[in-house]
Residue frames relative to the residue before (quaternion, step in Angstrom):
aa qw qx qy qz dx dy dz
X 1.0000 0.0000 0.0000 0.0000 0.00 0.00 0.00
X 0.1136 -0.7730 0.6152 0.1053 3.53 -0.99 1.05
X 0.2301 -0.4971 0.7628 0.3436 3.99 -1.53 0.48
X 0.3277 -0.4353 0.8223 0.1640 2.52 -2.32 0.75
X 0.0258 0.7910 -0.6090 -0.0520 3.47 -1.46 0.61
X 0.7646 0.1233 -0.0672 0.6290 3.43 0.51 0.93
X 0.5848 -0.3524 0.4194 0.5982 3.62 1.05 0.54
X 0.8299 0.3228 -0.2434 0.3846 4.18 0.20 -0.43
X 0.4303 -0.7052 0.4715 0.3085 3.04 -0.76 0.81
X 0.1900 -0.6996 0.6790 -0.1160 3.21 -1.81 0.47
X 0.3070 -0.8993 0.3096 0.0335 2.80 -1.09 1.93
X 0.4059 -0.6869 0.3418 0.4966 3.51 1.83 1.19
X 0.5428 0.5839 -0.5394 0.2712 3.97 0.50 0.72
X 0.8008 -0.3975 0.3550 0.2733 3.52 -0.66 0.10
X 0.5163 -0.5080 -0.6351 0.2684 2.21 -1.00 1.86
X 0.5951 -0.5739 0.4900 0.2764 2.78 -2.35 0.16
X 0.5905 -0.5191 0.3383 0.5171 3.54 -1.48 0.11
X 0.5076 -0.4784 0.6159 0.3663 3.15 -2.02 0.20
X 0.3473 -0.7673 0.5389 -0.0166 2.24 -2.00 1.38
X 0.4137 -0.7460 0.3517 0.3855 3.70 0.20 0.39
X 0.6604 -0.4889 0.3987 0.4072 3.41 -1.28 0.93
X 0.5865 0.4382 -0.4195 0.5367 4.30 0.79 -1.39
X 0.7600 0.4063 -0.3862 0.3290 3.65 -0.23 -0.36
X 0.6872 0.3713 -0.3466 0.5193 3.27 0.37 -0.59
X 0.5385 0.5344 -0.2863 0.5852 3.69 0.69 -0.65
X 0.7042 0.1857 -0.3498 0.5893 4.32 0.16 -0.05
X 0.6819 0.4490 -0.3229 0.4787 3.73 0.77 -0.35
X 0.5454 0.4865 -0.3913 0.5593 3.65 0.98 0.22
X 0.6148 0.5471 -0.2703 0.4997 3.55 0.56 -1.06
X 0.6984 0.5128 -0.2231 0.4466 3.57 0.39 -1.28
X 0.6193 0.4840 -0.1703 0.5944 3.54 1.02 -0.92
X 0.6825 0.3579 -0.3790 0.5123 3.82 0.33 -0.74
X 0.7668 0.3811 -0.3386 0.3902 3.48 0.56 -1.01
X 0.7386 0.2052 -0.4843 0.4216 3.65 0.50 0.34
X 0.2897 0.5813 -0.5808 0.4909 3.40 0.56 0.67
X 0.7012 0.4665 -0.2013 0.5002 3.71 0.54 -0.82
X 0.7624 0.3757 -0.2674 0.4540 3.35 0.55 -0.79
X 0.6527 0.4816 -0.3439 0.4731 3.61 1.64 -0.73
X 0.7770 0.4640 -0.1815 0.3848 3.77 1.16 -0.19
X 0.6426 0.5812 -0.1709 0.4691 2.93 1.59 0.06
């Protein structure tokens, strides 16, 4: 199995690609908020 990251593929080896700040930053959120919904 290959990731594509950017249309390119990538061999899950080290280092990995950069990730933009918006992404991590909607993928944090997403995580807090079911973290929230699973504890609440």
């Amino acid at each position: 199995e290959t990731a594509q990251v950017a249309g390119k593929p990538w061999s899950k080896t080290p280092p990995a690609p950069h990730l933009p700040r918006e992404v991590i930053a909607q993928t944090s959120a997403k995580y807090q908020e079911a973290l929230t919904r699973l504890t609440t």
